[in-house]
N, C-alpha and C positions, 0 to 999 in steps of 0.2 A: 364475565368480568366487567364492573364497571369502567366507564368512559373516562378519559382525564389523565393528564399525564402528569406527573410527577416534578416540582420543581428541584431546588439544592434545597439546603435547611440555614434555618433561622431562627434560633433560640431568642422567644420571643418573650422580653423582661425587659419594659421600660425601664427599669428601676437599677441597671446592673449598669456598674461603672466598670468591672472585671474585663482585662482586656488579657486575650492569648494569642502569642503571635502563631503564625499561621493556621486560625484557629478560620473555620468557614465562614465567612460574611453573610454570602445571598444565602435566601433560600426559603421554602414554603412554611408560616407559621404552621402549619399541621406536622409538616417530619418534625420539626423542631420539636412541636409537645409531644411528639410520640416517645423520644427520647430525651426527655427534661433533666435527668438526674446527669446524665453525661453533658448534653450542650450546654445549658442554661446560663452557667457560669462563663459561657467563651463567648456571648453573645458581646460584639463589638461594637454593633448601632441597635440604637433604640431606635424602635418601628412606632415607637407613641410619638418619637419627635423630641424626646427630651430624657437626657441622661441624668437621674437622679444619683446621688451621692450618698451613702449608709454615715449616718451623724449618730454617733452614741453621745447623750448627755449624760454626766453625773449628776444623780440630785441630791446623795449625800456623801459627805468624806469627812474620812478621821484620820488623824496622824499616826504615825506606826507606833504612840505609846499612846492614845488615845481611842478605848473600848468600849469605853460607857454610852448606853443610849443606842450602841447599833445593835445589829443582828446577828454576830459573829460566833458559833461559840467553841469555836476553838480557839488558843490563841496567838502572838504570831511566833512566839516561841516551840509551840507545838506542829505550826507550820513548817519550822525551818526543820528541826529535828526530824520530822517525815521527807524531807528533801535530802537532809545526808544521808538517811536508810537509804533509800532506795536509789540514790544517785552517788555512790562514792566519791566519782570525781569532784564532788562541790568541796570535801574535806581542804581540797587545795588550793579554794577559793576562801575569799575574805565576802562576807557578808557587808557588805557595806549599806542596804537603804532596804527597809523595809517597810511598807504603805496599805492601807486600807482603803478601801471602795464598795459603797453599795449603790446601788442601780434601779429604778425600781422598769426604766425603760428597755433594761437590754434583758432578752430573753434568756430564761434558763439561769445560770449562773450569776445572780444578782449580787453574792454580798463574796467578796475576794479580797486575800491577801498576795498582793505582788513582793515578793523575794529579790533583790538586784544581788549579783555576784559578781564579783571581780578576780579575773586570772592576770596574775602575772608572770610571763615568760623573759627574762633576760630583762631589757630596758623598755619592756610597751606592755599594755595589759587593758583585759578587755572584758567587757563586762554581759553579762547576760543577763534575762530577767525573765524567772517563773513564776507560775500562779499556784495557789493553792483555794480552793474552794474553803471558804470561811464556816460553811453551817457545816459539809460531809465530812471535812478536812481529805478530799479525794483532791489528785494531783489534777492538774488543769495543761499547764503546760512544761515543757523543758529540752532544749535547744544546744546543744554544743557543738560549735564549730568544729568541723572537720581540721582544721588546724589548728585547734587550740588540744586535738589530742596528743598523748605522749607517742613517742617515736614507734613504740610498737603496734603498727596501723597496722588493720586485717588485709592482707592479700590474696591474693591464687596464691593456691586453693587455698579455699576456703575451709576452716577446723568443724565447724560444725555447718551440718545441711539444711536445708532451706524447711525442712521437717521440721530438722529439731529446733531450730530458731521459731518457728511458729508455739512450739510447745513454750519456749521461752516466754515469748510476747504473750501468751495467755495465760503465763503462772506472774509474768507482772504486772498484767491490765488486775489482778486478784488482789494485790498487793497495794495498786498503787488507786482503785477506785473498790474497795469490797466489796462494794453491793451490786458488782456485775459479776458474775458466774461465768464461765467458759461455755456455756451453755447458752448464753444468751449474744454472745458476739457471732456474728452471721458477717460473713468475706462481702466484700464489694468492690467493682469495680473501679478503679479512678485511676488518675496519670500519675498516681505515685506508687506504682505497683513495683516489684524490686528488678531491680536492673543489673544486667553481669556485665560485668566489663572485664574484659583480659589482661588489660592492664588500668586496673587503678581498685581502689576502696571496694570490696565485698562487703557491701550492703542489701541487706532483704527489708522491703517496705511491707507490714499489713496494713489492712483496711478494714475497717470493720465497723458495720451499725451496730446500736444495740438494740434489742427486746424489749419493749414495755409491753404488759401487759399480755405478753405472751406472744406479740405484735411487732417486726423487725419497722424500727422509726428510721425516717431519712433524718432528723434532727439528733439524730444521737449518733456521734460520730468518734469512733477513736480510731488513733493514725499512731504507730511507733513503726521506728526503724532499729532495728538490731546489726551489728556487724557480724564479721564470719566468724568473729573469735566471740561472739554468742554477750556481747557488752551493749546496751542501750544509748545509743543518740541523741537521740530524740523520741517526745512521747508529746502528744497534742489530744485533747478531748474537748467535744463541744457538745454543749445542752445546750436545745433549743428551745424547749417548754418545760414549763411543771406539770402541769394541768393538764392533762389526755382525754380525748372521750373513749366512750366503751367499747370493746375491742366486737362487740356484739355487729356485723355485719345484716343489712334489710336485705341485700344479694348476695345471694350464694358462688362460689366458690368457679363452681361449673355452672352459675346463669351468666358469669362476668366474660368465662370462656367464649362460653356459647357465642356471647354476644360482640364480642371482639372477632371470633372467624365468620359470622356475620356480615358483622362492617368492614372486612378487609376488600381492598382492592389495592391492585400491584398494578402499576404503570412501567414501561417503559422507557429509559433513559440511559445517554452516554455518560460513564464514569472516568473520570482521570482517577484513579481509585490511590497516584502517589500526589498529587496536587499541593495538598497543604501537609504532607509529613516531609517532603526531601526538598532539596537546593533549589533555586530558579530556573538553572540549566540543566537541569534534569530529565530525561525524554519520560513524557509523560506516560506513563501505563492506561492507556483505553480501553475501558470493557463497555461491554452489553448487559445494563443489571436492569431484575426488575425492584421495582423501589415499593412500599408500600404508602398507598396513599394517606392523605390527612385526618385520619378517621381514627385513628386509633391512638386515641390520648390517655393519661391517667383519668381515672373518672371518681365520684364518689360513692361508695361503697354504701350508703344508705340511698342517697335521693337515684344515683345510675347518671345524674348529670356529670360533662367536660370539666374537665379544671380550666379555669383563665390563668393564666399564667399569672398573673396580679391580680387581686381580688377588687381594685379599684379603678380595673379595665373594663371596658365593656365594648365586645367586639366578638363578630358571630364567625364565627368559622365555617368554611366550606364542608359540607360531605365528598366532593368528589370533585378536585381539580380541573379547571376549564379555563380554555383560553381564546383570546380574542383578536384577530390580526389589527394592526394597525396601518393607516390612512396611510395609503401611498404617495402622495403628496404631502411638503413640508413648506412652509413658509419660508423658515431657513435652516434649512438642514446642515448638519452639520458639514465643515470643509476640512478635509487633515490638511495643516500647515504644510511647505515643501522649501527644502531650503536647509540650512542649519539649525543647529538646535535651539532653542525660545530661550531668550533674557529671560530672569525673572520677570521685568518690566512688560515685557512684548506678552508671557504668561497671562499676569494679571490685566494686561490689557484685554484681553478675550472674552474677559468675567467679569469686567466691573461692573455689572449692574449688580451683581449679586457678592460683592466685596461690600464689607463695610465701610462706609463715610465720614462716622466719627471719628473728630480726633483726639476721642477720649483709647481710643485702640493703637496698640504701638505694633507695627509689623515687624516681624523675620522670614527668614527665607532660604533654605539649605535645596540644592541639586545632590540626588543621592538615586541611587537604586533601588527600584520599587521590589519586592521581595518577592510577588506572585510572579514576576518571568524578569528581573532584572535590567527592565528599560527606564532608561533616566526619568526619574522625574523631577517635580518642582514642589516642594512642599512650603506653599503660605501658610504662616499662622498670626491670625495676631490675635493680643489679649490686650487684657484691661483690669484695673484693679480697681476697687471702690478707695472713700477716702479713709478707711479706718485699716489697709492695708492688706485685708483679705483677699485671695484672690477669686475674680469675677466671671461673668459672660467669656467664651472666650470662643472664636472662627476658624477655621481650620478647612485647605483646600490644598487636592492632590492633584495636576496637571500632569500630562505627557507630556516631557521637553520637548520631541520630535516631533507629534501629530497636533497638539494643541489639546488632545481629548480630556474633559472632564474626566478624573477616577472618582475623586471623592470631593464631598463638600459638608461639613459638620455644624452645627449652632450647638455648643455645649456652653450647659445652663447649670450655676448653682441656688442649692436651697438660701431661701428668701434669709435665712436666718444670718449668711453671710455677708448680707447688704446692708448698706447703713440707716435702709428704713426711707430713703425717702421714695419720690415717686419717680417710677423705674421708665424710662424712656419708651415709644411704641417698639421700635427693633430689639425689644427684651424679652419677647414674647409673653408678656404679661396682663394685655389691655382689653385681650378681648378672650371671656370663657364660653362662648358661644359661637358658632360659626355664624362668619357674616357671610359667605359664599356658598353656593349651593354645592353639592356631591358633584354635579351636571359640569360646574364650572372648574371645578378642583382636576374635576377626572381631566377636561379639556386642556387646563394649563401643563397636567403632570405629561400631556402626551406632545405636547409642545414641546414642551422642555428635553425628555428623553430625546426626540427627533433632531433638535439642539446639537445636543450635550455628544448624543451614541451616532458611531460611523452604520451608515445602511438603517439605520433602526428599522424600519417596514419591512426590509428584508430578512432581518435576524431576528428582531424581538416579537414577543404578543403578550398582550394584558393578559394576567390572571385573575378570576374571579377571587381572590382572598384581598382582592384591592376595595377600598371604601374608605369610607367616614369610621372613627373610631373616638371612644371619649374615655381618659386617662383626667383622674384626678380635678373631674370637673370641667374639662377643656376637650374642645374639639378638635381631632386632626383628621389629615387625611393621609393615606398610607396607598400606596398603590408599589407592586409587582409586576414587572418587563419580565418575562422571563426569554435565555436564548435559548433560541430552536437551531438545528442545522438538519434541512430538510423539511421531516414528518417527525423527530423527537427534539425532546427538550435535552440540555446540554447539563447535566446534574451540576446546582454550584455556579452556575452561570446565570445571573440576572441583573436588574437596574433596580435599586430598590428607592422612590421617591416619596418622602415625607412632606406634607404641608401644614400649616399652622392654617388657621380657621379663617383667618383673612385672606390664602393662599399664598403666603412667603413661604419660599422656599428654606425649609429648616435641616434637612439630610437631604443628599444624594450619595448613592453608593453602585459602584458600575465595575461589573466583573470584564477583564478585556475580551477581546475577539477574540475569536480563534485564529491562528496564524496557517496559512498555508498545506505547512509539513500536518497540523491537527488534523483538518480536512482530509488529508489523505489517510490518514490513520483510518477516520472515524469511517472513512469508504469501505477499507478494508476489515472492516466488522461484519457478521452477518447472526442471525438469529435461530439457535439449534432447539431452544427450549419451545414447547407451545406458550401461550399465556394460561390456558387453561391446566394444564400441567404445572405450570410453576404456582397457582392458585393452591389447588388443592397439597401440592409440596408445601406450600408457607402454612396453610391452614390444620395439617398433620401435624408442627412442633411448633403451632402458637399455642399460648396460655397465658394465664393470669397470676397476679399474686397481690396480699392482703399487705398492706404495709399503712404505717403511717407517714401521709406526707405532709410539709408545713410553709406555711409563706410567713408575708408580714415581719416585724422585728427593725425597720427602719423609715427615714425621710421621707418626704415625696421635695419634686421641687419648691413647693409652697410651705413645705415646712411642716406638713401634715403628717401625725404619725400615721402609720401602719399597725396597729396591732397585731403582732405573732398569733396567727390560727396554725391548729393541729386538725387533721382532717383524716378520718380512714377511708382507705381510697385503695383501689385498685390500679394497679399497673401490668400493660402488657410487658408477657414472657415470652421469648423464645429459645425452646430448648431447656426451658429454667433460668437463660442469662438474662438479664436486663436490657441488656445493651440489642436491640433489632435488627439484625443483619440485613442487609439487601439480594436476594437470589441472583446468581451469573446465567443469563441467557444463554451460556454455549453451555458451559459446565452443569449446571443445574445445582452446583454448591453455594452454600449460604457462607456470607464474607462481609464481615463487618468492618465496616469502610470510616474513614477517619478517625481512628484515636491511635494514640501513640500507648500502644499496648504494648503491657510489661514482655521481655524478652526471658524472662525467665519462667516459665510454663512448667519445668517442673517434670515435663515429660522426658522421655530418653530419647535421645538423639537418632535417627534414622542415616545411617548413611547409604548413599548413593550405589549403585553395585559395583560402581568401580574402582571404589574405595575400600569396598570391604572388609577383601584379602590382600590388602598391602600393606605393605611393612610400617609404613607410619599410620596404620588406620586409626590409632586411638589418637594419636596430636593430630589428625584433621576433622577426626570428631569433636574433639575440642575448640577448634576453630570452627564448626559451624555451628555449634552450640551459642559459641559465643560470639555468633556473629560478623566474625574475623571473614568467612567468606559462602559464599552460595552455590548451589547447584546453578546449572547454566541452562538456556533455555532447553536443551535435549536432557535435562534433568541428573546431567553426570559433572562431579567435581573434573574430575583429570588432571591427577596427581601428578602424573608424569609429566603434563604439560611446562614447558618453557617461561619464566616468569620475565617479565621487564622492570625493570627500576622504578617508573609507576606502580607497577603493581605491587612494589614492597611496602610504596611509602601507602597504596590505599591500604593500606592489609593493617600496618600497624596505626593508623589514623580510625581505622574502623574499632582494633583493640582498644582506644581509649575511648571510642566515643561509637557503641554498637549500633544505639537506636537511633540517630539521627546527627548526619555528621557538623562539622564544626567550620563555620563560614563567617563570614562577614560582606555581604551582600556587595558594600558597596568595594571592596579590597578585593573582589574574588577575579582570579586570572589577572593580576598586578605586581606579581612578582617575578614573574620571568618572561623573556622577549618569546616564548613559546610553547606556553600554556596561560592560554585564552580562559576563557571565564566559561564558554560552553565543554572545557575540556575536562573529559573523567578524570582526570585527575587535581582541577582547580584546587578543590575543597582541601585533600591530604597536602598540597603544593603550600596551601595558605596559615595549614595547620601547623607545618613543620618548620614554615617562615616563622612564624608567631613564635613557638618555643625554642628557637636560637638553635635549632636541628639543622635548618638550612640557613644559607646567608643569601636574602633575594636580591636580585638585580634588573630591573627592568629591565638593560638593554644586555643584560648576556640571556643564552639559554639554556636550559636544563636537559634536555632530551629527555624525558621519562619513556620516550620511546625504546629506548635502546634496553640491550638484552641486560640480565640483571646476573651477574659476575660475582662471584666468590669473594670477593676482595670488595667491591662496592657492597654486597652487602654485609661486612665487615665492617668498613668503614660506616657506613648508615646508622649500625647500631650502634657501636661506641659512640658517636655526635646524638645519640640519643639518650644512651646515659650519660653524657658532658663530661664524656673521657677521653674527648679529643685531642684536647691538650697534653695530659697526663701520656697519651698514646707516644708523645715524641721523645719523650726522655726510652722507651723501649724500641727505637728504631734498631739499635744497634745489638739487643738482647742475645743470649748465647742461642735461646731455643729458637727464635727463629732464623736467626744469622744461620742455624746448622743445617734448616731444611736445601735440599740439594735444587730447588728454584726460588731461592730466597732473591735471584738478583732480579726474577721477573716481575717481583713485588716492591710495589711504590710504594704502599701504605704500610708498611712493617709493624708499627708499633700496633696499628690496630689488630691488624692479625694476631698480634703477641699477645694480645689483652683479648680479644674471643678465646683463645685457644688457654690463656691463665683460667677463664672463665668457665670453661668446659662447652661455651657456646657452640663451640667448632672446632677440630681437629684435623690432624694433617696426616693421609695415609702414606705408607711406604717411603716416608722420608718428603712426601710431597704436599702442598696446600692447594697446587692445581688455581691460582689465583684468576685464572682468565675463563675456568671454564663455569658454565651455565647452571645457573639457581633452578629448579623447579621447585612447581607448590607444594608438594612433597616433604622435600626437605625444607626449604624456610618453614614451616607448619612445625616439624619437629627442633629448629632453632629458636620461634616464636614460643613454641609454650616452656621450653626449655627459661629461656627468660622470662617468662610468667612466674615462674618455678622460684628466681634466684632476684626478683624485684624489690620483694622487702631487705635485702641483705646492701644491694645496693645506694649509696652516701644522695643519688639525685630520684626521688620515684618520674617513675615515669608519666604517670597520670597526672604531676603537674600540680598536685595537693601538696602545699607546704608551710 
C-alpha cells in the first residue's frame, strides 16, 4: 500500500456558484474527482480563487406570433396542444404567454418555446412556466406545485408501487421525448431519489441518463416525479450537446480496470460519517475508514489522461497524498478571545487588515448559529454595486463570537460583463494575470496566516502536497491545504483551505473547527480490526470501470470568457457497479458510502429485528422502520415492549414527516421551552411541533419530554396534531365517553372522544386506562393507523396545503 493519508473532499470547479447546505467544504481535490458526478455540484469555495457565475445570452428572440426566419419547426400551437396531452392538469389553466428563444450559446436545447400557465384557486392564482423543444417538439420542462393540486393528494399507502410507478415514468419519458426508448434511460444516482414519509405526499423520484450512441451520457439527463396515485409532477430533461464523438474507445474496457486497481491506494482516516447529514447537536458517529487515495479520477477513454475538472484549469494533481508538519513557532499565533461574546465591532476589529476599505462597500452584520456545531457566530458581509445597478464584488467573513477564530473569508467576483466597463480598482482582483510573487513566498504567507487565523495550527494541522500555484482562465493563484490530524491520522473533512491571488492577497479562507474535547475521546476509543493490506485487495476485488460520456463547458468564466460545451468518452470508476465510491470500515470491513443524503426508499423488504418478529404489532413496526419512523438500537433490537416518554412520541411523529433529515432551524433550536436545550434529543421534534402550532412554546415554562408517555397525552398530542383541539372541547361532555366507568380520571375528555370517534384508540372493558403507560408497540400500531386515515382528515399532517 502506498504512503499518504487521505484528506476530506473538495469538489473541485472554479466555475460552480451551486451552493448545498451541509454539503462538505474541505477536502483533497483528488476524492473530490474521484467522485465528480455526486460532489461537483455542492462544491461551496472555489479552490481557483474566484467564483464564476453560469450567464446564458440570448442572441436571437421572436415573439410568440413571430416564426419567420428562426429554426422552429413546430409551432407554438403544436407545442401547447402536446402539453394538454400529456399533462391534463394544464386543461384548468389559462394559457396566458407564450414566447420563443434561440440560443446559439446555450448547449443542447438551442431553439425553445416557453408555455406560461396560470391556475386559479379561489381569489390568488399562480402561474407556472414549461418548455417545449422547438425543432423535436419533445417536452423540456414542467412543474406543479404540490399545492396547486386538487384535494385528492396521494397518501399512505401508497395505490400504486414504486415498480409500477417506474413502468409509469418510462411509458411517459416515450410519450413525452420519443426518440428515447426505455432501453436507453439507465438509473442514476442523485439527491432527488424518492423519499417515504409516513405522513405526507407519496412521491417516487427517477433519475435517469440517457444512451447516445449506445453510450450512457452524463449531459443527458431526465428527472420526473410520479405520485402514489401513479399522476406526474413534475418531468425536467436536459441536453447538453448535439454533437458527440464516437463511442469507439483507444482503451479497453478491462485496461481501464486494470489500471484503476493499479492506482488504488486506501489511506487511513477518522470519519464523523453523520457530520454534514444530521443537526449541530448531534453526537457525532466516529468511525475508522479507509478512504481511497486521489488517483482515481474519471480519465479519457482514448488518450488514458485525468480529467481537470475545468478545461481551462491547469493544475497537477498528486499520485499519492503527503504531508508536511508545520514550523513550531509563530510570529502571532493565534489567541482565543476570553471574556464575553465579541460585538460585531470588537469582531471586525481582529481582521481589519483583511476587511475592505472602500467606501464604495456597504456593511451588514447578523450573530446567528453556525450550522456545523451551533456556536455563535458573526457573519460580515458587505457589498457593492456598480453604477448601472448590477450587483458587484462582494466580501463575506465568518468569525467565532466567543474565541475570535477566523471560519470563513470569501472575495466573490462577478463576470466582467456585469460591470460598467471601466477600470476596475487593484482589490478587484483584476490587475495582475501573472503572478508577481513566487510559489516560495505564497506557500510562506499562506502558513502565516493559518498560524494566525487556526488555534494550535502546528500542533493540529500539516500542509498537503495538493498545495501550489495554479492557473484558472489566464491568472495565477495559489491554492494550498492544512489538513487536521489528531495524532498519526488525518481527521476526514477537517482542513484549512487558503486561496491567494498572484500578488498574494488573500482571496478565500475556509477553516473546519477543532475538534472539541468529548471528539478526542471518541476518536481514542477507536481501534483498527482491518489490516491495510486486506482492506486493498477488498477494494481492489469490486472496483471497476465504466464507459460513459462526460461533459464540461457551456458557461462564463469571470472575464467573460466563454467556455465551450465539450463532450468527452471517458471512463469512470465503479464500485460494485455504483458510481458513487464507498470508503471501507476498518473494524467491520464493510464498504459505506459516506455523505449523501440517500434515497430512503431502497425498495428492499424490511428486516425486522428478532424481537419484533413474533409480536402482535410486527407489521406496524415494520412499517415504522421502513419508514424511518424508528431504528434498531445499538444491541440491534427494536423493543416493542419498551416504555415510551413523551419525547419519544413527539421524535417518532416529527421523524414521520421529515424521515431523512429532520426539521431545524439552527439558530431557534432548544428556544422554546425552559428545558430542552439545543443539545437535547429531542430539540429538533420540540422546534418542529412549535412551528406547526402542535405545541405552544414558552421559554420560561417546561415541557418535560422526560416524563412517561400516557394514554391520554398521547391522545391529546395527536388531536393538536390534526388541529382538533379546539373541536375536542365542544365533546368533553359526549355520552361515549361520560359512560366510560374512569371517565372522571380523564382531563382531556374530548380528545379521547375524538381518538376513540377515530378508531385511533379504544377503550377495553368499559375502561380507557388514561394514566397508564404508552409503549413502542402500541403507539406504532396508533401511528400507522393514522397514516391509514390522513387523506380523510380536513388538516394533512405533513403541512402541504
Amino acid at each position: 500500500m502506498k504512503k499518504g493519508n487521505i484528506s476530506g473532499r473538495q469538489a473541485y470547479r472554479g466555475n460552480s456558484t451551486k451552493k448545498v447546505a451541509k454539503t462538505v467544504l474541505a477536502g483533497t481535490l483528488g476524492l473530490g474527482l474521484l467522485q465528480v458526478p455526486v460532489w461537483a455540484a455542492g462544491a461551496e469555495v472555489s479552490n481557483s480563487g474566484t467564483n464564476f457565475a453560469t450567464v446564458q445570452v440570448v442572441e436571437k428572440a421572436a415573439a410568440a406570433d413571430q416564426t419567420k426566419g428562426n429554426s422552429a419547426k413546430i409551432t407554438k400551437e403544436q407545442a401547447a396542444q402536446k402539453m394538454l396531452a400529456l399533462f391534463p392538469d394544464l386543461k384548468d389553466a389559462k394559457l396566458d404567454d407564450t414566447s420563443y428563444s434561440e440560443n446559439e450559446n446555450m448547449p443542447g436545447n438551442q431553439s425553445v418555446w416557453t408555455l406560461n400557465w396560470t391556475f386559479t384557486k379561489g381569489n390568488s392564482s399562480h402561474t407556472i412556466g414549461t418548455t417545449v423543444d422547438a425543432i423535436t417538439g419533445d417536452v423540456l420542462s414542467y412543474y406543479k406545485p404540490y399545492f396547486l393540486l386538487d384535494d385528492d393528494k396521494a397518501y399512505y399507502p401508497p395505490e400504486i408501487t414504486k415498480e409500477q410507478a417506474e413502468k409509469l415514468a418510462k411509458d411517459f419519458v416515450a410519450k413525452a421525448a420519443p426518440s428515447i426508448s426505455a432501453e436507453k434511460l439507465i438509473p442514476m444516482n442523485s439527491y432527488y431519489n424518492s423519499s417515504k414519509s409516513l405522513f405526507g405526499p407519496v412521491m417516487y423520484n427517477f433519475n435517469y441518463n440517457v444512451k447516445v450512441n449506445g453510450i450512457p451520457s452524463d449531459g443527458e439527463n431526465i428527472r420526473i416525479e410520479i405520485d402514489g396515485k401513479g399522476r406526474v409532477n413534475s418531468y425536467n430533461r436536459m441536453t447538453f450537446a448535439l454533437n458527440y464523438p464516437s463511442s469507439k474507445p483507444a482503451i479497453s474496457l478491462s485496461q481501464a480496470t486494470d489500471a484503476y486497481k493499479k492506482d488504488l491506494s486506501l489511506s487511513l482516516a477518522y470519519v464523523a460519517f453523520n457530520e454534514y447529514m444530521s443537526s449541530s447537536n448531534a453526537k457525532k458517529d466516529w468511525r475508522l475508514e479507509y478512504i481511497p487515495s486521489p488517483y482515481l479520477t474519471v480519465v479519457d477513454a482514448n488518450t488514458g489522461k485525468r480529467h481537470v475538472s475545468t478545461p481551462d484549469t491547469e493544475y497537477v494533481i498528486p499520485k499519492v497524498l503527503e504531508y508536511t508538519a508545520l514550523p513550531s513557532s509563530a510570529s502571532k499565533p493565534f489567541t482565543p478571545h476570553q471574556g464575553s461574546t465579541l460585538s460585531s465591532e470588537e469582531a471586525l476589529k481582529l481582521y481589519a487588515d483583511i476587511a475592505p476599505s472602500s467606501k464604495d462597500y456597504t456593511l451588514s452584520s447578523n450573530l446567528s448559529s453556525y450550522w456545523m456545531d451551533g456556536k455563535q457566530v458573526w457573519n460580515l458581509n458587505w457589498n457593492k454595486r456598480n453604477s448601472i445597478g448590477f450587483p458587484s464584488d462582494s466580501i463575506s467573513m465568518t468569525i467565532d463570537a466567543n474565541t475570535g477564530q477566523l471560519i470563513g473569508y470569501y472575495i466573490n467576483s462577478y463576470p466582467m460583463m456585469y460591470n460598467t466597463g471601466e477600470t476596475k480598482k487593484s482589490d478587484d482582483n483584476s490587475k495582475n494575470n501573472t503572478a508577481v510573487i513566487s510559489e516560495s513566498k505564497a506557500r510562506e504567507k499562506a502558513i502565516g496566516l493559518v498560524q494566525r487565523y487556526y488555534p494550535d495550527a502546528a500542533k493540529y494541522l500539516k500542509i498537503s502536497n495538493e498545495s501550489g500555484a495554479q492557473k484558472s482562465d489566464g491568472k495565477t493563484s495559489y491554492r494550498y491545504v492544512f489538513q487536521q490530524f489528531y495524532k498519526d491520522l488525518p481527521v476526514y473533512g477537517h482542513q484549512v483551505m487558503i486561496v491567494l491571488e498572484g500578488d498574494g492577497k488573500l482571496r478565500n479562507y475556509n477553516a473546519s473547527l477543532p475538534l472539541s474535547q468529548d471528539n478526542e475521546k471518541e476518536l481514542d476509543a477507536l481501534s483498527v480490526s482491518i489490516k491495510s493490506e486486506d482492506a486493498l485487495k477488498a477494494y481492489q476485488k469490486d472496483l471497476g470501470a465504466e464507459l460513459r460520456y462526460t461533459s464540461d463547458g457551456g458557461y462564463y468564466t469571470e472575464s467573460s470568457k466563454y467556455v465551450e460545451p465539450t463532450v468527452t468518452l471517458s471512463y469512470i470508476p465503479t464500485y460494485n457497479g455504483e458510481r458513487s465510491l464507498p470508503f471501507l470500515n476498518a473494524v467491520t470491513g464493510k464498504s459505506e458510502v459516506n455523505g449523501l443524503w440517500g434515497s430512503n426508499d431502497t425498495g428492499s423488504p424490511v428486516n425486522l429485528p428478532s424481537d419484533a418478529v413474533s409480536h402482535s404489532a410486527s407489521k406496524d413496526l415494520a412499517t415504522l422502520l421502513e419508514y424511518k419512523v424508528i431504528a434498531p438500537g445499538s444491541d440491534g433490537l427494536i423493543h416493542p415492549d419498551a416504555d415510551l416518554t413523551y419525547g419519544d412520541l413527539l421524535d417518532m411523529i416529527s421523524k414521520a414527516v421529515y424521515p431523512d433529515h429532520m426539521y431545524y432551524d439552527s439558530g431557534r433550536l432548544g428556544k422554546q421551552y425552559k428545558d430542552v436545550t439545543a443539545d437535547s434529543p429531542y430539540a429538533e421534534a420540540v422546534q418542529m411541533f412549535s412551528d406547526r402550532g402542535w405545541l405552544q412554546s414558552n421559554p420560561s415554562t417546561e415541557l418535560h419530554p422526560e416524563q412517561k408517555l400516557t394514554r391520554e397525552k398521547l391522545a391529546e398530542t395527536i388531536v393538536k396534531v390534526l388541529h382538533y383541539d379546539r373541536l375536542s372541547k365542544y365533546f368533553d361532555t359526549d355520552p361515549t365517553v361520560m359512560s366510560l366507568s374512569d371517565a372522571t380520571a380523564i382531563q382531556n375528555k374530548g380528545s379521547v372522544e375524538i381518538m376513540i370517534k377515530l378508531g385511533l384508540m379504544s377503550a377495553k372493558d368499559g375502561k380507557f386506562e388514561p394514566a397508564k403507560t404508552v409503549t413502542k408497540a402500541e403507539a406504532a400500531q396508533i401511528l400507522v393507523h393514522l397514516a391509514h386515515i390522513q387523506g380523510k382528515v380536513d388538516t394533512p399532517i405533513s403541512g402541504y396545503r
